[in-house]
C-alpha positions as CSV (number, residue, x, y, z in Angstrom):
1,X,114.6,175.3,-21.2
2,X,113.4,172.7,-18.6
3,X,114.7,169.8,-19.3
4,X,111.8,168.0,-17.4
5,X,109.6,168.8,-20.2
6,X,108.0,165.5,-21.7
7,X,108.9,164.9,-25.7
8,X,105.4,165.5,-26.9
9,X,106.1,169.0,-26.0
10,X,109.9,169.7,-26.8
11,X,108.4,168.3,-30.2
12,X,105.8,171.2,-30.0
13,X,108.2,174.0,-29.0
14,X,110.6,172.6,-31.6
15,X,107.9,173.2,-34.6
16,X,107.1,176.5,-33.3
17,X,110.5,177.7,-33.8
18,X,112.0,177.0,-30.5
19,X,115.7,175.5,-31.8
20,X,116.8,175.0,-28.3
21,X,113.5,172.7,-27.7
22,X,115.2,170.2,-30.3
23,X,118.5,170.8,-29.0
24,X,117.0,169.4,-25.1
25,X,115.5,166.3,-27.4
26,X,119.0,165.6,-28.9
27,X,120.8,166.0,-25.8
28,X,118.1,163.5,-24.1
29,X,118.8,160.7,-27.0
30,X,121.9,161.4,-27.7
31,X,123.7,158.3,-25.9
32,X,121.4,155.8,-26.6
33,X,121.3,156.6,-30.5
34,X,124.8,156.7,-30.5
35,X,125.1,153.4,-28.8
36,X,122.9,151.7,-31.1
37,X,124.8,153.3,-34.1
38,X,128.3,152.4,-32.6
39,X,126.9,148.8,-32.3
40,X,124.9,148.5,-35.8
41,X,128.8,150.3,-38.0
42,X,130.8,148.3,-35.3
43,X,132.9,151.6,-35.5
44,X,133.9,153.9,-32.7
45,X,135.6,156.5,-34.8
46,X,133.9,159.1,-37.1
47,X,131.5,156.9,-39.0
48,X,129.3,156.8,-36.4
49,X,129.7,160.1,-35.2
50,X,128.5,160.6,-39.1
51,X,125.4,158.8,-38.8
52,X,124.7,160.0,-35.5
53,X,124.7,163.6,-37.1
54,X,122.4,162.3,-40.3
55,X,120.2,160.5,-37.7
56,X,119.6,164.0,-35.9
57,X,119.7,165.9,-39.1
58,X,116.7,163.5,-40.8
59,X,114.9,163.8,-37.4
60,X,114.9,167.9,-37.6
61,X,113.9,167.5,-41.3
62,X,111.3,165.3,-40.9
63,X,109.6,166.3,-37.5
64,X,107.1,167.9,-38.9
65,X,105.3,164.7,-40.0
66,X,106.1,163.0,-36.5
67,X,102.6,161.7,-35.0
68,X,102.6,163.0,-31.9
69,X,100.2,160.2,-30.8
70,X,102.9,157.5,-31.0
71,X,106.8,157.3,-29.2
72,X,109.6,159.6,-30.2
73,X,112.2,157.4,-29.3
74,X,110.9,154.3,-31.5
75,X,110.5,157.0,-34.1
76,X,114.5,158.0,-33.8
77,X,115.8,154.6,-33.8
78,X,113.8,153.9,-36.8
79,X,115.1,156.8,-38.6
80,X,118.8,155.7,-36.7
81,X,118.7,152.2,-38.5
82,X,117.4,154.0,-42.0
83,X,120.8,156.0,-41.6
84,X,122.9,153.0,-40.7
85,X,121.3,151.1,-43.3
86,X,122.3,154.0,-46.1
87,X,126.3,154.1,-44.5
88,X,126.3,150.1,-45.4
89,X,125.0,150.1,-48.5
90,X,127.3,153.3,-49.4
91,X,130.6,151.1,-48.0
92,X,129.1,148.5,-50.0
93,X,129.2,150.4,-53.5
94,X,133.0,151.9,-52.1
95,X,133.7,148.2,-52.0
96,X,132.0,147.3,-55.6
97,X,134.3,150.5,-57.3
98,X,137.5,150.5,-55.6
99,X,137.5,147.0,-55.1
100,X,139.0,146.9,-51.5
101,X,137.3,146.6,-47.7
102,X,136.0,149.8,-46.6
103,X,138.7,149.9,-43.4
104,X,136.7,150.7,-40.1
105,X,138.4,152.4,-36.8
106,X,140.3,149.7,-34.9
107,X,140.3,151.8,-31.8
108,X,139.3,150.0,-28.3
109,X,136.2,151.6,-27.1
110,X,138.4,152.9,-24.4
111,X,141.9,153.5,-23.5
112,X,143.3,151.4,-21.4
113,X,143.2,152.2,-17.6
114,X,147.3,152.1,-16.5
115,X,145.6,150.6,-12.8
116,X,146.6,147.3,-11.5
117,X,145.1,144.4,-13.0
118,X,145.2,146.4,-16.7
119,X,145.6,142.7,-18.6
120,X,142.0,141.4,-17.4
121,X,140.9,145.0,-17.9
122,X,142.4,145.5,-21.4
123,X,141.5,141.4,-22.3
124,X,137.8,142.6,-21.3
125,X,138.0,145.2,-23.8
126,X,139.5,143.7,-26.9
127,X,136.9,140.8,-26.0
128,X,134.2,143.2,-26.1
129,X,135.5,145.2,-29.1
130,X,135.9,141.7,-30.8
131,X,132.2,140.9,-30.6
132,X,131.2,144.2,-31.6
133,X,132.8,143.5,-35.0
134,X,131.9,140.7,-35.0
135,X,128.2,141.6,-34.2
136,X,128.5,144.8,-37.0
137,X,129.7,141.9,-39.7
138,X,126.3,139.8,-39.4
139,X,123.9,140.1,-42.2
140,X,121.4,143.0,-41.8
141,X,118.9,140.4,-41.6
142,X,120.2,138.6,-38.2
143,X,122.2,141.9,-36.9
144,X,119.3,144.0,-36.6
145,X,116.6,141.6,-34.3
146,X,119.7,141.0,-31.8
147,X,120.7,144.9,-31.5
148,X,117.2,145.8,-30.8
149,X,116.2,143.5,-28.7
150,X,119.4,141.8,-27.0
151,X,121.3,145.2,-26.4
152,X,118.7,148.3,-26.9
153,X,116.4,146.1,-25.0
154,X,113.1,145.9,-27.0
155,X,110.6,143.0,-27.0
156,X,110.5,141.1,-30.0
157,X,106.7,142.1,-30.7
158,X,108.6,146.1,-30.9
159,X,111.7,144.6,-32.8
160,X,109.3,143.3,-35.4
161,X,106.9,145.8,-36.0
162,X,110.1,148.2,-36.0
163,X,111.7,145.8,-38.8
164,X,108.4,144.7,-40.6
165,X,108.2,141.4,-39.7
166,X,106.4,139.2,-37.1
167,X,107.7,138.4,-33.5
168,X,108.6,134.6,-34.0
169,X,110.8,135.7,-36.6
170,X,112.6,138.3,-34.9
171,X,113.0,135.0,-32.2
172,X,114.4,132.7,-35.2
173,X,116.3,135.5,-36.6
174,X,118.1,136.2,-33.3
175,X,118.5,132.3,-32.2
176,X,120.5,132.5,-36.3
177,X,122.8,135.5,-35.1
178,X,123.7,133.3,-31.7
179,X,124.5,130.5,-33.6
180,X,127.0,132.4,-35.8
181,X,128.8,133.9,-33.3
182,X,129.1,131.2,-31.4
183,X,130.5,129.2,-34.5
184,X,133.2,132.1,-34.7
């Protein structure tokens, strides 16, 4: 299958029975969901490979009721922060019960490269893997306006009709999330 083909009809060949049509949409969101997800669990390891998988899975599930008339790939990432929003409050009820911090993958995001100059390059990456914790810590309310807008590059008019709330408050919300990493 092309892979030139526009969404609209991958989505078509996809609900005619065409699996490899949803397999070229996958493969052409793939990284960017996957970023998003990585940024919103602040994990590298296998829980975001999880909600990756339920992201795609709810997409297949559900793509029957997609309206063609309106963007796939708003429609994924608000499926994508459903699913990220469903792995916190799960960790949060592991919390509640067992009584300890859910533990997340403490890997760097990647190995370190043995070339000269490795301590800027590894310092760059604990940095980076630092505020991506940090970032995944934030309350849902603050973490979610600067994701969408400051790294998956959305306007804040699109951040707050994806989130349900108006565009100065995705501004406020995001000016909030600053502050407090900033303070840490």
């Amino acid at each position: 299958m092309e892979s030139a083909q526009p969404d609209a009809e991958l989505i078509a060949n996809a609900l005619a029975g065409n699996d490899a049509a949803f397999a070229v949409l996958m493969g052409r969101h793939k990284t960017w969901v996957f970023r998003f997800i990585r940024r919103y669990v602040g994990s590298t390891g296998d829980d975001s490979y999880d909600v990756l998988q339920d992201t795609f899975f709810a997409a297949w599930l559900a793509l029957s009721r997609f309206d063609i008339t309106l963007s796939f790939e708003a429609w994924l990432r608000r499926i994508a922060l459903n699913k990220c929003r469903d792995r916190a409050r799960r960790n949060q009820v592991r919390r509640f019960l067992v009584g300890m911090p859910v533990t997340e993958n403490e890997e760097p995001l990647d190995p370190p490269d043995p070339t000269p100059g490795i301590e800027a390059t590894l310092n760059s990456r604990q940095e980076l893997h630092q505020l991506e914790r940090q970032i995944a810590q934030l309350p849902r309310s603050l973490k979610e306006p600067l994701l969408l807008t400051t790294l998956e590059g959305l306007s804040h008019r699109e951040a707050g009709e994806l989130l349900g709330i108006n565009a100065k408050a995705v501004e406020m919300r995001i000016y909030r999330a600053r502050e407090r990493l900033k303070s840490r």
